[in-house]
C-alpha positions in Angstrom: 130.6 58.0 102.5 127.4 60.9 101.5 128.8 64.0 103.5 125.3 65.4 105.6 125.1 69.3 106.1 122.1 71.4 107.2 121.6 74.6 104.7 119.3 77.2 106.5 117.7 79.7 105.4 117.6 82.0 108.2 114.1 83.6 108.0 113.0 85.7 111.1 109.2 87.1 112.2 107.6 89.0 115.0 105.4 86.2 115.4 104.9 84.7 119.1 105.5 81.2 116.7 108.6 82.0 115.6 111.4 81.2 117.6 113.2 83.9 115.5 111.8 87.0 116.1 114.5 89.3 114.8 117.8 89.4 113.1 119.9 89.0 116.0 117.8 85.8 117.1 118.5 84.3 113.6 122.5 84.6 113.7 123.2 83.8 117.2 120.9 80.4 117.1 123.2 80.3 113.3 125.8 80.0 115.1 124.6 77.9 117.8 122.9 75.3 115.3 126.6 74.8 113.8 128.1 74.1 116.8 125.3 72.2 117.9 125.5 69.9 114.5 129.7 69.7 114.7 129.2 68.0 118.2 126.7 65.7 116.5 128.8 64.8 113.4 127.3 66.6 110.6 129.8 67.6 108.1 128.6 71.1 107.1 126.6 74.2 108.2 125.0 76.3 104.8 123.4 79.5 105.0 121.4 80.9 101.9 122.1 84.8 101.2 118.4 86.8 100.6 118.8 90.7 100.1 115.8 93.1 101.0 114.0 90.5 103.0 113.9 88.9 106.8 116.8 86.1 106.3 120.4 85.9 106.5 122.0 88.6 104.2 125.8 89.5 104.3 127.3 86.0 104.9 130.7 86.7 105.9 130.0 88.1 109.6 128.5 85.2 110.3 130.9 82.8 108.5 133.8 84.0 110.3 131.5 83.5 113.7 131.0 80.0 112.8 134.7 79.6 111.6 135.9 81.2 115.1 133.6 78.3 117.4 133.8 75.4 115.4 137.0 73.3 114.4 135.8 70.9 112.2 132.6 71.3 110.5 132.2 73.0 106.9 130.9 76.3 106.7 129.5 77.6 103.2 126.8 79.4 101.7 124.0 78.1 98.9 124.4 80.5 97.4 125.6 83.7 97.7 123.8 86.3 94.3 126.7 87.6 92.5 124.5 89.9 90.9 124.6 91.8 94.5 128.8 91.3 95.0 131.9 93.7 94.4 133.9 90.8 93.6 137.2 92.6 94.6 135.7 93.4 97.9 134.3 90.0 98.3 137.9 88.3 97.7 138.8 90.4 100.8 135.9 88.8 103.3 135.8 85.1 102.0 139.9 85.1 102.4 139.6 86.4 105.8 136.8 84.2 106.9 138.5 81.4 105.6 141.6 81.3 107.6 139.5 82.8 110.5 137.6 79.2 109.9 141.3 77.4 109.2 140.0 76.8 105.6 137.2 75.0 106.0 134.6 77.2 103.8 133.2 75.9 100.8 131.1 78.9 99.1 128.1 78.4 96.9 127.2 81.6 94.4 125.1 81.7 91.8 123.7 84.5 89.1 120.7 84.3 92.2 116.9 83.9 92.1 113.9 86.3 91.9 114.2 88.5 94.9 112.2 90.7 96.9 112.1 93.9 95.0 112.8 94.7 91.1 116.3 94.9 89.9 117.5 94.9 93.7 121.2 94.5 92.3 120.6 98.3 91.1 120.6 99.3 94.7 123.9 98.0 95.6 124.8 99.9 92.7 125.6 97.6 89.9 124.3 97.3 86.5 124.3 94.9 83.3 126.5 96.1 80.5 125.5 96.9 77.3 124.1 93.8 75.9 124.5 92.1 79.0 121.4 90.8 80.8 121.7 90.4 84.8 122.8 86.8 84.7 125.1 87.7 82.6 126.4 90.2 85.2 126.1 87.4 87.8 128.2 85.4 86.0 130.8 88.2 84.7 131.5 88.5 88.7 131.6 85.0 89.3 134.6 84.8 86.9 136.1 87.9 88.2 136.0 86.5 91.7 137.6 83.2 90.4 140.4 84.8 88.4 141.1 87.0 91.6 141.4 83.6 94.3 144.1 82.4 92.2 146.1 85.1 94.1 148.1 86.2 91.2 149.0 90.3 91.6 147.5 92.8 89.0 147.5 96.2 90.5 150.6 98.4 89.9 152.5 99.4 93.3 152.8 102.8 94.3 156.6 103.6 93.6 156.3 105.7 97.2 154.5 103.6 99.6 153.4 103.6 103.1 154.9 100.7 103.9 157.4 98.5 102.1 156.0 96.2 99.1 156.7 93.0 97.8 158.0 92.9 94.5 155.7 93.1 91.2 152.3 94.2 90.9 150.2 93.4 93.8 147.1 90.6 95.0 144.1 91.4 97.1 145.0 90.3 100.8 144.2 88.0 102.8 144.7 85.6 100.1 143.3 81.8 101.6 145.3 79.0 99.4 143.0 76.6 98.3 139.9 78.5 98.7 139.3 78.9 94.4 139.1 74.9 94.7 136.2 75.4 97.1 133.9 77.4 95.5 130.7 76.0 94.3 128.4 77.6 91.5 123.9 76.7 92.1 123.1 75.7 89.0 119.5 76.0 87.6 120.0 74.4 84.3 121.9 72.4 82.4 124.0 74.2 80.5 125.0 76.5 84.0 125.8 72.9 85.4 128.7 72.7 82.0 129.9 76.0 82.2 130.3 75.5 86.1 132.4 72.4 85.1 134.4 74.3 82.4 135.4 76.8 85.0 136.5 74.2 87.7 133.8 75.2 90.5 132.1 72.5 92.5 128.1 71.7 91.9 125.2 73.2 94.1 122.1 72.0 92.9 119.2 72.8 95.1 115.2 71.5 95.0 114.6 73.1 92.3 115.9 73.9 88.8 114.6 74.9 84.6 112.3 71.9 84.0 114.0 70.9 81.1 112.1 67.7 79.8 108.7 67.5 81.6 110.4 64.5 83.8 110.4 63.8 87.8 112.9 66.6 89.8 115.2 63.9 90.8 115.5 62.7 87.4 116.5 66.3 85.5 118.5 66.6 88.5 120.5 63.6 88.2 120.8 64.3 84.5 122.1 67.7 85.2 125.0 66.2 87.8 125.9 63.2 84.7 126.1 66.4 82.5 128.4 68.1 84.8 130.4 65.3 85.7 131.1 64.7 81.8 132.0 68.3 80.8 134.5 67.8 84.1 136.0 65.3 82.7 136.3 66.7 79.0 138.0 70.0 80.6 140.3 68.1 82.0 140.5 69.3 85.8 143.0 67.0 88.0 141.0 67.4 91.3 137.5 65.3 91.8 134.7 67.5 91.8 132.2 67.8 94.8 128.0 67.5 94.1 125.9 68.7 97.0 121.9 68.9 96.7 119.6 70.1 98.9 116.6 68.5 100.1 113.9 68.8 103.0 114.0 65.5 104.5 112.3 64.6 108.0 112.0 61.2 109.9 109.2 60.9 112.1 110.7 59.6 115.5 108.1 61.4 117.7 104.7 62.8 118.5 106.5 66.3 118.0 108.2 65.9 114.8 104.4 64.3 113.1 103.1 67.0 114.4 104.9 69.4 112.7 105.6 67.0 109.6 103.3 64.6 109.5 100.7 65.5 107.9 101.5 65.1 104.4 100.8 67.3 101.0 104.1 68.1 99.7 104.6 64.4 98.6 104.7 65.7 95.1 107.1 67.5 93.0 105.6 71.6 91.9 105.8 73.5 88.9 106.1 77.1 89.1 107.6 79.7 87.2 110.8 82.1 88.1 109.5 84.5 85.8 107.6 85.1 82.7 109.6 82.9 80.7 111.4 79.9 82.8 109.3 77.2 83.7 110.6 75.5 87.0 110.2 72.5 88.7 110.7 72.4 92.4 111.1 68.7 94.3 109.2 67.1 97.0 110.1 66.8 100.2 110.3 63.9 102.4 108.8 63.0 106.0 108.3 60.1 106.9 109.0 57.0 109.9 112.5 56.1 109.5 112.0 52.8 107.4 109.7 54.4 105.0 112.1 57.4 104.5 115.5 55.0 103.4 112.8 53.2 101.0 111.9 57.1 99.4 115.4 57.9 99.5 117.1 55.3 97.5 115.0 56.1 95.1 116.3 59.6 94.4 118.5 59.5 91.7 119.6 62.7 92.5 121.3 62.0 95.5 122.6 58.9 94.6 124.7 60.8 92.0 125.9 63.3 94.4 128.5 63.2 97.0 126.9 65.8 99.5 123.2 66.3 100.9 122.5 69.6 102.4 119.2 69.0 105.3 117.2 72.2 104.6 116.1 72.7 108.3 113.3 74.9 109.7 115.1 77.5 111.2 112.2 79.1 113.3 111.8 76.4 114.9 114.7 77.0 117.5 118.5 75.3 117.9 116.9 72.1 119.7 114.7 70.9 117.6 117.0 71.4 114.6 119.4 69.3 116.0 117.4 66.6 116.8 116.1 67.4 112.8 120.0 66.6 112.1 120.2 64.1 114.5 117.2 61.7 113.5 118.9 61.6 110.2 122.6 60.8 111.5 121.3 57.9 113.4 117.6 56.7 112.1 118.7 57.2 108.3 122.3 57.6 107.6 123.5 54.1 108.3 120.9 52.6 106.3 121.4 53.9 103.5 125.1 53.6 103.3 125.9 57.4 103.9 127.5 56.2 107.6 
């Protein structure tokens, strides 16, 4: 059983194309496209978290909106930059969306991509330690925000307070249960993939990542989840960890969906570079008529590796045709390839 999510991106324009033409569009139809995909059967709604640009930003709003009109359905994020998050603060907004969403969030973060300016992290005003490069940072909050889910106290009561205390040094509230099991790190390498493992977060691995060996996306990728998966194991976690990767993936059921998809040219996987130094390979995408796309698809040794698929959909687009996006893959693809 392959659990099916959409991940959006949430991009908006003034365009008379777009049927997101400003913020507000893009998190109402969010919220609307989750419900929408619950009543379908999809298993989860993702958002990805960009700072200084037109697409979904602070996460937690809108996680909680989801949480508070859906009852079943995952709600997550792939990924959330830690380089950006006070990871005290943030402890305080995932725990309250969770039980706003009865526990059903499953966060991504991640030490984040390049973004829209330079150094944007220096604008929420954070900086790199001596030494420390801003992955680093990224990662130094990850663990904070880990250690701080647990729900242990740490901070020393006020001997006069306003209101009575519980006894010992205090946690961060709300405090979720269960909520440090469900956090996923986006690894874009191997060795992020281990040290995800070592720290007992769930994989996020997207469509794309370091190319590594000069091989096919789905390949490194699959390598990259066997590599997790082993340094699991070795840490000796009790729970199963979850795999999710992301993919663009459209079946061709209509004169509307060719239209827009049909036409071919991203058939191949892309080399590009993150910056001056890493080398990255980004993966193909997939459209196709429903027979053809279960033939591409068990080929993907990515996915057959991994326990989650996350639909990247085309958010501008509009809630409709999204959900027959969703939809065409629940019923024209699923079953046929074992996922239903």
């Amino acid at each position: 059983m392959m659990k099916i999510g959409f991940l959006s991106f949430g991009h908006w324009t003034p365009s008379p194309q777009s049927q997101t033409r400003s913020a507000a569009d893009t998190l109402l139809q969010s919220i609307e496209l989750a419900v929408a995909a619950e009543q379908l059967g999809a298993d989860g709604a993702y958002f990805r978290v960009h700072h200084f640009a037109r697409q979904l930003a602070s996460p937690f709003p809108l996680l909680a909106a989801v949480g508070a009109k859906t009852s079943r359905i995952e709600i997550g994020t792939a990924v959330i930059d830690m380089r950006y998050e006070n990871p005290l603060y943030m402890v305080e907004d995932a725990g309250a969306a969770d039980l706003i969403a009865g526990r059903r969030l499953q966060l991504g973060i991640s030490r984040g991509s390049p973004e829209q300016v330079i150094d944007g992290w220096r604008y929420f005003g954070f900086q790199p330690a001596e030494g420390e490069s801003d992955a680093d940072m990224g990662r130094r909050h990850a663990e904070v925000f880990l250690d701080l889910l647990r729900g242990q106290g740490f901070a020393q009561p006020n001997p006069r307070p306003m209101f009575p205390n519980p006894p010992g040094p205090l946690r961060l509230e709300p405090h979720s249960a269960g909520l440090r099991d469900r956090i996923w790190w986006g690894a874009g390498s191997n060795a992020t993939a281990v040290w995800a493992a070592e720290l007992g977060m769930n994989l996020q691995s997207s469509t794309l990542k370091s190319d590594e060996t000069g091989e096919a996306f789905h390949i490194q990728q699959a390598a990259q989840i066997r590599a997790y998966r082993a340094a699991w194991k070795e840490a000796g976690h009790v729970r199963e960890p979850r795999v999710s990767v992301s993919r663009s993936i459209f079946a061709l059921v209509n004169d509307q969906d060719r239209a827009y998809f049909g036409r071919g040219g991203e058939e191949e996987d892309q080399i590009g570079f993150l910056d001056e130094r890493t080398r990255a390979i980004f993966g193909r995408s997939y459209a196709a008529e429903p027979d053809k796309l279960v033939e591409q698809l068990k080929a993907d040794e990515a996915i057959a590796e991994a326990d989650t698929v996350l639909l990247t959909v085309p958010n501008q687009l509009g809630v409709p045709y999204n959900a027959h996006v969703i939809e065409a893959i629940l019923t024209h693809v699923a079953p046929a390839l074992g996922w239903r």
